[in-house]
N, C-alpha and C positions, 0 to 999 in steps of 0.2 A: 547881259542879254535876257530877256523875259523870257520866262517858264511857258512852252506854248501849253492850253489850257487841257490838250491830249494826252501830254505826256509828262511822269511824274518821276521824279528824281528814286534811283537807289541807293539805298544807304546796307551796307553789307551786314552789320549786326543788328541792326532791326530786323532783316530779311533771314536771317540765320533764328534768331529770337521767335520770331512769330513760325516759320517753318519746324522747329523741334517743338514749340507750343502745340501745334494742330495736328503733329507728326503724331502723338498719343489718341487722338482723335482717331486717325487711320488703324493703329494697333487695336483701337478696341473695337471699330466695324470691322473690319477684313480680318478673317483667321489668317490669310497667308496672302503676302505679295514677294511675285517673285519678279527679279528682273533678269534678263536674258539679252545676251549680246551689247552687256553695255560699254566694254572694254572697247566698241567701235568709235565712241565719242571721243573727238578730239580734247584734248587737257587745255589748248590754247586757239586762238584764233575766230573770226567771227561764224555762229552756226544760227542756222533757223530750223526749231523742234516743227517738226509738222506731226500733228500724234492726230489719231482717227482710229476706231469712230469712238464719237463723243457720245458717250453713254450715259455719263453721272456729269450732273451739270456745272457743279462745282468741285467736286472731289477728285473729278480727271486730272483737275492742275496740279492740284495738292500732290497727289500722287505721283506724279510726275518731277514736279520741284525737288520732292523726297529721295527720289530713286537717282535722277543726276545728280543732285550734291553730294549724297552719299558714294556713288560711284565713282563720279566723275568730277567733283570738286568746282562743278558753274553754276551760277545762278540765272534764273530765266527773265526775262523781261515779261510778261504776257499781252498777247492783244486781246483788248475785252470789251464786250460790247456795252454801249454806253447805257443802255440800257439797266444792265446790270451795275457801273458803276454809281448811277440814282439810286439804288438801294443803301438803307441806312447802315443795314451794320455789314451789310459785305464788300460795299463802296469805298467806305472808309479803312474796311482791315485790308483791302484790296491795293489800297494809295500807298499801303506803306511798303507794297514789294517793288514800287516803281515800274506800273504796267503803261501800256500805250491805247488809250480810250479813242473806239471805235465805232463810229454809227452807221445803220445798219437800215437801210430802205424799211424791209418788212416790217423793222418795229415800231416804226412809225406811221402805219395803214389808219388810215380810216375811212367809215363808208358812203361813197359817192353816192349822189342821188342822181333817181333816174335808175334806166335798167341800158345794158348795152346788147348787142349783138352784131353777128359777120355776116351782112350782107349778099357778099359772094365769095362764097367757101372755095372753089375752085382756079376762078378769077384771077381774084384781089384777096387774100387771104389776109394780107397787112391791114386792110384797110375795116377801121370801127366806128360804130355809129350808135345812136344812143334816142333813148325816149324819155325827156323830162331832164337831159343833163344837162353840166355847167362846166366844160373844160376847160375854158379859159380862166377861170378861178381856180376849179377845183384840182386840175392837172396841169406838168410844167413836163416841157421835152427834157430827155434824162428820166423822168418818173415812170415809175408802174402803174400798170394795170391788174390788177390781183384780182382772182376770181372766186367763188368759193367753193370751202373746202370739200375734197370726196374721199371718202376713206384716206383718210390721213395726209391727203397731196391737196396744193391749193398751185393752181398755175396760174403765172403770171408773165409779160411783156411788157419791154423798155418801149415807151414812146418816142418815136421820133420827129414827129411833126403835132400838131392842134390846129387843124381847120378851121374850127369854131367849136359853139359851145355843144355841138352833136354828133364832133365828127373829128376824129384821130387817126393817124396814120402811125402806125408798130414800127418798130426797128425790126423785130424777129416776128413771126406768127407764130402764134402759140400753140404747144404743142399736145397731141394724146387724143387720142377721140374721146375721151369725159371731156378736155375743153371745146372739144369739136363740137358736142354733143351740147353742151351750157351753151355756146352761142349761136346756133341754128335752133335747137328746142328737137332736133332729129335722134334717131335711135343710132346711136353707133356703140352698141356693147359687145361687139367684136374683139374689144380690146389690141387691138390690131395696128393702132396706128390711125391715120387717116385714111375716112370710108369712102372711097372714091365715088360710092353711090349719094353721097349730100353732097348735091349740087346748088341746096338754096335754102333758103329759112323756112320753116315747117308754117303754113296757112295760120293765124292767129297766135303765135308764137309773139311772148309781149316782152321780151331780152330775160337777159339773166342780171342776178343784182352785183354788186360788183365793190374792191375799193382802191383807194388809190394810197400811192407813195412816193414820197417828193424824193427830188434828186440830193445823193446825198457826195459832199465833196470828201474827198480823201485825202487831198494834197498835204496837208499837216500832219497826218498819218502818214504816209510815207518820208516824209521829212522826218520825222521824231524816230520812224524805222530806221532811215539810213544812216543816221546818228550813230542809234546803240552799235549796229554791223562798223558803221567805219571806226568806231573806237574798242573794237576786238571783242563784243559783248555776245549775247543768246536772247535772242528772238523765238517765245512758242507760242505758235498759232493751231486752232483746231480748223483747217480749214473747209470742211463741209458749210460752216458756218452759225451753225450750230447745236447744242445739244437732242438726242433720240432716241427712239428708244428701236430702233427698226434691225434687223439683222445684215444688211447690206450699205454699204458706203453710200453717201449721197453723191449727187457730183459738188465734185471740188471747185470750188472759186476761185478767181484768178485773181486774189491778193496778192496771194502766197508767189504765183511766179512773178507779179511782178515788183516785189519787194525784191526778190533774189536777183530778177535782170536787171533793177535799176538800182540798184544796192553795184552789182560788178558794171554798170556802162560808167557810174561816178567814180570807182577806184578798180580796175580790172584787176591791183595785185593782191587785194583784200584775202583771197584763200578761202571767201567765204563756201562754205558747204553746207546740205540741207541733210537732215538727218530724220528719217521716216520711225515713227515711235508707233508700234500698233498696242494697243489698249484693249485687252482680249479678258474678258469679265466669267466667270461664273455665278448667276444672276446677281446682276449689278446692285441690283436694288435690295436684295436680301442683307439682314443682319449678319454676319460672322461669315460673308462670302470667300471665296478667294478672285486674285487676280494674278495676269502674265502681262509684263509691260514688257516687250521686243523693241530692238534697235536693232533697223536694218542698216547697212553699210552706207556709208558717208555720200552724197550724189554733189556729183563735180557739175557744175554747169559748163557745158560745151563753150569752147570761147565764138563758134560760131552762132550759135545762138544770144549771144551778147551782142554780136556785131548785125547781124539778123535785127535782133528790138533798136539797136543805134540807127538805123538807116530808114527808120523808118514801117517795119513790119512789124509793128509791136504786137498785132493780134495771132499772127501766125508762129513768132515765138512763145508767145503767151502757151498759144494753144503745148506745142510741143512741147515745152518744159513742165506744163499742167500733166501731162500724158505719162510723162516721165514719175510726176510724183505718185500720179494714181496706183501705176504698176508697184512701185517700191513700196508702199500701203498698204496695198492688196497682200505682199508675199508676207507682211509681218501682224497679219490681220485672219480672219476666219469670217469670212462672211458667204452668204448665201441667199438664196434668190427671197425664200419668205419662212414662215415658223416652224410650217411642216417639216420642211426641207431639213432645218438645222436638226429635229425632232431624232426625223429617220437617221441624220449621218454620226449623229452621239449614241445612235442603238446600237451601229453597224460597230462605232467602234469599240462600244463595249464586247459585243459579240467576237469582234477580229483579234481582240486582246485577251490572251489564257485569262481563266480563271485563277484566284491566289497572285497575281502580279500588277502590285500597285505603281502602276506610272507616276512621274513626278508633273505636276503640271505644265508644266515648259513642253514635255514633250507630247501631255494628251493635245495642248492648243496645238502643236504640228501634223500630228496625226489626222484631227480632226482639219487641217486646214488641208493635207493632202486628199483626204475623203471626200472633200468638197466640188476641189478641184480634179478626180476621178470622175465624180456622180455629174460633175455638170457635163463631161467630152461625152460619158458612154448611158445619157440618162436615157433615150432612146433604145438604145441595145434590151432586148426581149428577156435577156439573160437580170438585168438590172432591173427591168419591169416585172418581175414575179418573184425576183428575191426582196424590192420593194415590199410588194403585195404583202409577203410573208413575215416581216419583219415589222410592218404596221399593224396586223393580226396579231402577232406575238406582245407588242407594246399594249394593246387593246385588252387580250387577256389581261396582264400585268395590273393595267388600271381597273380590270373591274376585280382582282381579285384583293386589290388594294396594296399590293407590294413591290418593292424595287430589282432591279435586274439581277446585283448582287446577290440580295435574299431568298434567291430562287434556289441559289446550291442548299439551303437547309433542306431541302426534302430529302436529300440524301442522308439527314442523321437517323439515326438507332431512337424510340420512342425513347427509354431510360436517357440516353444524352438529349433529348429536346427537355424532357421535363427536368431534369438536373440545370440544363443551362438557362432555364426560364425561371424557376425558382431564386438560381444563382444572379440573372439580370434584375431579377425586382430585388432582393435584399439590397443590390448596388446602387438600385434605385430611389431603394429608398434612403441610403445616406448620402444622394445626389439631392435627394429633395429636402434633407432637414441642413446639410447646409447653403442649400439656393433659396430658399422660403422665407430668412429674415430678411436677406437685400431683397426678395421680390417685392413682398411687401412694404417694403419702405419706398421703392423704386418702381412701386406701379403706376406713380401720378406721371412719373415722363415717359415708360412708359404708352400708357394714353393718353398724353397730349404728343407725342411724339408720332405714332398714328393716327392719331386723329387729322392734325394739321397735315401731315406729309400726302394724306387722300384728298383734302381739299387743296392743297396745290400744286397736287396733279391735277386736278381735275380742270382747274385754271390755266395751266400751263399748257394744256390740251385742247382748249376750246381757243386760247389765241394762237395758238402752234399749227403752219399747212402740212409739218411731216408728220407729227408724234401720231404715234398709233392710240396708245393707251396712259402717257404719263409716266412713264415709270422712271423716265430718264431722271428725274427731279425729287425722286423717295428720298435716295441717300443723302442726296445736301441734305432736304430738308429733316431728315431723322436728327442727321449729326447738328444741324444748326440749334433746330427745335432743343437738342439733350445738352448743345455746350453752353445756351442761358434759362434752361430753366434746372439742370441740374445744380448748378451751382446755390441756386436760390433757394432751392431745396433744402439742400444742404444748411444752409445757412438758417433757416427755418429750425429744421432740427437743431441745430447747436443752440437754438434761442430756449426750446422748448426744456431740453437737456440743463441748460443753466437756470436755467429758472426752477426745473422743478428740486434740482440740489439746492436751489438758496433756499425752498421752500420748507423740504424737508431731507435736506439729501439722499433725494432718490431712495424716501420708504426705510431711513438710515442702514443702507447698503454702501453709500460714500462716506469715506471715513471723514472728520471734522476738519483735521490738517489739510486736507485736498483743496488749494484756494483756486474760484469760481475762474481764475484766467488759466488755470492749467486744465478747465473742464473745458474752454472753450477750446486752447490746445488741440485736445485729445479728441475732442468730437470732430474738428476738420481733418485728422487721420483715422477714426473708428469708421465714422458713415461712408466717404470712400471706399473704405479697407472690405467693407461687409458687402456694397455694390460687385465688386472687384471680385468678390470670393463668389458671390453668389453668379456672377458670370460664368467665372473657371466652371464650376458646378457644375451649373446650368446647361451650357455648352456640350459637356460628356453627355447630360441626362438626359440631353434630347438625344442622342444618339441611340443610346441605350432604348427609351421609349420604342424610337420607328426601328428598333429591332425585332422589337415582341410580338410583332403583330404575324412576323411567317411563323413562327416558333409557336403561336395557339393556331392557325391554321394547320399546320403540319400535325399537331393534338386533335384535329377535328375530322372524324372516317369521310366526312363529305369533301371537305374541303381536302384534307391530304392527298386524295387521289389525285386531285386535279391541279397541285402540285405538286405530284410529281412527272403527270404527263406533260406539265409546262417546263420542267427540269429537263424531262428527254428532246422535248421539239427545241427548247434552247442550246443543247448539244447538237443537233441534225443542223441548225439554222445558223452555228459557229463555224460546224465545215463547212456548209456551205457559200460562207461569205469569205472566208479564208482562202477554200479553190477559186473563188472568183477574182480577188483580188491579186492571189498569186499569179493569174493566170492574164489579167489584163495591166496589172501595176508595170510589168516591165516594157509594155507596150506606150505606157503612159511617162514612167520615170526611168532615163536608163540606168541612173545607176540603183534601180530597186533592192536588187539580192546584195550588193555591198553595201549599201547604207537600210539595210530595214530596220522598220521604225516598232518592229513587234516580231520575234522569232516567230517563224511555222510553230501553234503547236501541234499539229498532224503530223510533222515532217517524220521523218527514219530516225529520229536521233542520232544518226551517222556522223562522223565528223564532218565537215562543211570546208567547203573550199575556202581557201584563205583565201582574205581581204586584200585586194590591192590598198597598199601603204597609203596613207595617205597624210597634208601638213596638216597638224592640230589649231584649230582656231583660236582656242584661248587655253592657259594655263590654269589646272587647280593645283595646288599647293603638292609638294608630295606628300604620300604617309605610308603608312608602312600595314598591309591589305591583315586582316586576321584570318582564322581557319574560318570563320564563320560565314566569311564573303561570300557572296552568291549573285553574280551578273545575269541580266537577260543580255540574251544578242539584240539588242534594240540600240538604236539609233536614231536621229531626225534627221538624216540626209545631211548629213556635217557636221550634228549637236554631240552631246554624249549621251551617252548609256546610263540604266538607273539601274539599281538593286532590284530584287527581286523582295519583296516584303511580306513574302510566304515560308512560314517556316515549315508546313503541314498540308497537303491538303483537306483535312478538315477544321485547320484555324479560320478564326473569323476572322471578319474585316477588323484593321486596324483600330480603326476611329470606334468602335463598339467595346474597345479594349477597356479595362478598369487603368491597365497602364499608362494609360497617357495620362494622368495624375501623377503618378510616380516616377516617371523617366530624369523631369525634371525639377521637382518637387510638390506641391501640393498643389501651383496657380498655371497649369500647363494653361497654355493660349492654346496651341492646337496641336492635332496627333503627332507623334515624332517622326522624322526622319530616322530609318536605323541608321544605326554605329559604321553600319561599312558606306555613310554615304560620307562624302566630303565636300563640305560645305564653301564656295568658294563667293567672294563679295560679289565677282561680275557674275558667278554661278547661275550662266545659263542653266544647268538638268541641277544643280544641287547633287549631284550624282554623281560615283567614283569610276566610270566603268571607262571604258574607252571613247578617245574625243577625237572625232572627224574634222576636216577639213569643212569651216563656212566656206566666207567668201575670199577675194584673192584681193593680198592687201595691194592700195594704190597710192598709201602715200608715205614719204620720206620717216613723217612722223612712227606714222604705223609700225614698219620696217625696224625702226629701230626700240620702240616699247617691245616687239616681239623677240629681237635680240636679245635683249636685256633679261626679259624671261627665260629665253632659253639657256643663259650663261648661267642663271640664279639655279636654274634648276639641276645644271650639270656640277655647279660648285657645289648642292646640296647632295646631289646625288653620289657624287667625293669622298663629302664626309662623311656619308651612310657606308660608304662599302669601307671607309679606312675602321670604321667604328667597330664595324662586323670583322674586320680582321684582326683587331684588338682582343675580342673576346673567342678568337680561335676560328670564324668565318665560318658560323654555324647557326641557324636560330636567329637569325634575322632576314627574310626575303626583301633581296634587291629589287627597286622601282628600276626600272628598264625603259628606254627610247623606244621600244619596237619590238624586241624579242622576249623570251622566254626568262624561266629565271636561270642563276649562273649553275646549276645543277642539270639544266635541261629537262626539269620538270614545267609543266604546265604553271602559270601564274596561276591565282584564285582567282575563280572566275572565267578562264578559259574556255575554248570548245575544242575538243580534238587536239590537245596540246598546244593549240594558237595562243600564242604569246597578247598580254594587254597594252595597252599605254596610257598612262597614269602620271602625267608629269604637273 
């Protein structure tokens, strides 16, 4: 049977081969990816990844590929657009994962001549007309109508009919008062929707310019789909459709439901399930960012909604199972309405979270996601409109004093500990810079060319794009593309230069004689790496160190110091105050707020606290055995686990500002540590040892029994820790416990008021 031309065969060590290749790629952008909830992925059976939003253009998959294999042992199939499969080198390294090539109306616009506009707004809203056009050439029923672009949106409608060459009839009328506004030439910046006051085309109004897009067939695409699903495989689609750079979801396309309902109306016992992947970035586009990849729980498609799209209501299925994905995306995602928005709700939660207590990422993306979804029910509330206010002022100060939220507690050091510790930061810094300064310089051509190129296509990718704001969604490919063929060459370079200047005169006779010219070239494809590689580790701490010093000579300066420290005190005033607010409307919002909180009160009484209603643990970390040194926040993410507490002082500084993070783990730390009491687990939602809530509630046979299985592992482990401890006389070793306290009746580490952990 012929190879249809969309779809490309997988071959498993190719796809293993080329994924641990690009996987070192990902280690040296991102200082941390963490994945969360991945133990929900099924091991066996056919699944469609749907991950949103698509932020980095080509690094989403990568990232993604990396985190299921690793976890969950599947390989992905990808839909990609065909667009991108024409590209020379990402086409071809693309073919060899065996993806399903996809086209794509809007990438195929071009611009119609003539100008169009809506005749009668009120009317006939479907119905368009044209000055100087050619529809019967230039446009085919199925195609678009594309309008141009307004602040980052370009709308457009499916034709339904062609009259002639000046005159089209819409399947949808298009929507927004900016499109309203493009095709009458009328004021409607109400932004409101449509102005029910344009009734007609504004006197001398001559249309709007406009492009078109041919109808694009899919049927061999969904063929090539149903294939991978009925032969037990993984389908991942981004289905907004594609990459962004925006803070909120686009709407979702209806590929994705109907590959899932016409994937189960061809084999209903398939088992297939969709599985919502949210892709939660800390700027996406920066060098050494971090990332949260979330798996929400497995979505069963209703067997009525399969019989629903069989009979005939394909659109009305469509829609609902579309509905269904959105929600499921939305709860494993962070998004919000625009910049501002996100701005304010990562103040709030620095402010909501003590000072001295560093969250692990998993749980800030929760945090912030329930912030989100607070600020949107009670954005109206008078209460939220002035601690706004106040909280943008506070930001505002921040930026003109030039410092970060964190950096605001040094106003509180003693002047002898500022100038001790600023002294003590440049000496660090400066043997941060003598070993980052030979790789830098040898590694400044990529670099800028790696900047250089990554601004010009954004800037490309921006001007033919209806959503992108500003580009950014396309830095990181192209950083990483740019550095993985021109670093190489680089290199190669060097090692030319290197042998030759030893055949010359070995190297100024600093190379001894015996050293033969193939063991120079050897050595130079592990030295120039090796000096790149150090001068990052370096690098890395030394900018840390830098943006530390800047409160540390403010706090030195009588002008400035004052005015760090009244921004120290309004930063305390404006921490209870977001804390009484939250406490006081969260339970109105989330009922189980005061059991599952995602950040202890720190106002509270310090009193002991009402026990926790028990609750099932969602996933297993390994056990261990807690030290004296353990130290738990009461935080939670509504079902996740708890992190350490990464304060050992209140006047220690932030971690990452540490000289230690070179030393924990030896000289080439990739990034700040996890302390010792955290426990590290693969599916390691929090990376954190503290107490693990109840996600969601399993639904399938499968499920049921991997959780068995953990439970049994954990109770034979937990066996032979106590038979261990009665060998040695049953003293000097604390028991990991199911639910209660330890076998003495003392408080576990970590505790509140004697309440026992669970740590299994």
């Amino acid at each position: 049977m012929p190879r249809r031309k969309d779809a490309f065969p997988m071959i498993d060590w190719i796809y293993d081969l080329w994924l641990w290749t690009f996987s070192i790629l990902v280690d040296l952008f991102f200082r941390e990816v963490h994945p969360r909830g991945s133990w929900k992925i099924p091991r066996r059976g056919p699944i469609i990844f749907v991950a949103a939003p698509h932020a980095n253009q080509f690094v989403d998959p990568l990232i993604l590929m990396r985190v299921i294999k690793t976890e969950a042992q599947r390989r992905i199939a990808w839909l990609i657009a065909e667009k991108s499969m024409k590209r020379k080198f990402i086409g071809g390294a693309a073919r060899l994962l065996g993806p399903v090539s996809v086209g794509r109306a809007l990438d195929s616009t071009k611009p119609g001549t003539g100008k169009i506009y809506l005749p009668d707004p009120t009317g006939d809203p479907l119905l368009i007309r044209g000055y100087g056009t050619n529809f019967e050439k230039q446009a085919e029923v199925g195609g678009l109508l594309v309008l141009p672009t307004v602040n980052g949106l370009a709308s457009n409608a499916e034709i339904a009919e062609v009259h002639g060459p000046e005159e089209v009839r819409m399947k949808k009328e298009f929507k927004g008062a900016v499109a309203l506004g493009q095709l009458t030439g009328q004021n409607t910046e109400d932004g409101k929707g449509r102005n029910s006051s344009v009734t007609k085309v504004r006197e001398g109004f001559e249309g709007s310019s406009y492009k078109t897009a041919p109808k694009v067939d899919q049927t061999e695409v969904y063929n090539a789909v149903f294939e991978r699903l009925n032969a037990g495989g993984c389908i991942g689609i981004f289905p907004e459709g594609g990459s962004h750079d925006r803070t909120e979801l686009l709407p979702l396309k209806a590929g994705v439901a109907i590959m899932a309902l016409g994937s189960l109306a061809a084999n209903p016992e398939s088992d297939l399930k969709i599985i919502p992947c949210g892709m939660n970035y800390f700027h996406a586009h920066k060098f050494r960012s971090r990332a949260v990849v979330e798996f929400g729980s497995p979505i069963e498609v209703p067997r009525e909604l399969v019989d629903l799209y069989k009979s005939g209501e394909r659109r009305e299925a469509t829609r609902q199972l579309l509905e269904t994905i959105y929600q499921a995306l939305v709860a494993v995602t962070v998004t919000s309405p625009d910049y501002d928005t996100l701005m304010l709700i990562q103040a709030a939660r620095r402010l909501y979270n003590p000072t001295g207590k560093k969250l692990p990422l998993p749980m800030i993306v929760e945090l912030n996601r329930r912030l989100v979804k607070g600020y949107t029910h009670y954005k109206d509330d008078p209460r939220i409109l002035n601690l706004k206010k106040s909280v943008n002022d506070y930001n505002k100060q921040l930026w003109l004093l030039g410092v970060r939220d964190h950096q605001v507690e040094y106003a509180k050091f003693s002047i002898p500990k500022v100038v001790f510790t600023l002294v003590y930061r440049l000496c660090k810094l400066s043997l941060m810079a003598i070993g980052t300064l030979p790789g830098l310089v040898l590694f400044a051509p990529v670099f800028i060319a790696t900047k250089i190129i990554s601004i010009k296509k954004s800037r490309e990718a921006l001007a033919a794009s209806t959503v992108k704001l500003a580009g950014r969604d396309v830095i990181a490919t192209w950083k990483l593309l740019v550095a993985m063929g021109f670093a190489p060459l680089l290199y190669v370079f060097y090692t030319i230069l290197l042998t030759y200047w030893t055949y010359r005169t070995r190297v100024q006779g600093y190379m001894p004689n015996w050293v033969p010219l193939w063991l120079v070239v050897i050595l130079s494809f592990i030295f120039f790496p090796a000096i790149t590689f150090t001068a990052l580790r370096f690098g890395e701490t030394g900018m840390d160190i830098l943006k530390s010093l800047r409160p540390l000579v403010l706090s030195l300066n009588p002008t400035s110091a004052n005015t760090l420290v009244k921004l120290r005190q309004k930063r305390s005033e404006l921490s209870v105050e977001v804390t009484e607010l939250i406490n006081t409307l969260g339970p109105e919002m989330f009922p189980d707020f005061d059991s599952a909180r995602i950040v202890a009160d720190p106002f509270g009484n310090g009193g002991p606290r009402t026990p926790r209603t028990p609750r099932t643990p969602s996933h297993f970390n390994r056990p261990r055995t807690p030290t004296s040194g353990d130290r738990t926040t009461d935080a939670s993410i509504g079902g996740g686990s708890s992190s350490s507490s990464n304060s050992a002082g209140g006047n220690n500084l932030p971690r990452n500002e540490s000289f230690h993070d070179l030393g924990n783990i030896g000289l080439f730390a990739s990034r700040p540590q996890t302390p010792r009491s955290h426990s590290r687990s693969r599916s390691g939602s929090m990376g954190g040892g503290g107490a693990l809530q109840g996600l969601s509630t399993i639904t399938s046979k499968e499920g049921l029994e991997e959780v068995s299985l953990r439970i049994r592992g954990a109770m034979k482990e937990r066996g032979k820790r106590r038979r261990r401890s009665e060998e040695v006389g049953g003293g000097g070793l604390e028991m990991m416990t199911m639910g209660g306290g330890s076998a003495s009746g003392s408080a576990t580490p970590g505790s509140e008021g004697g309440e026992g952990r669970k740590d299994v």
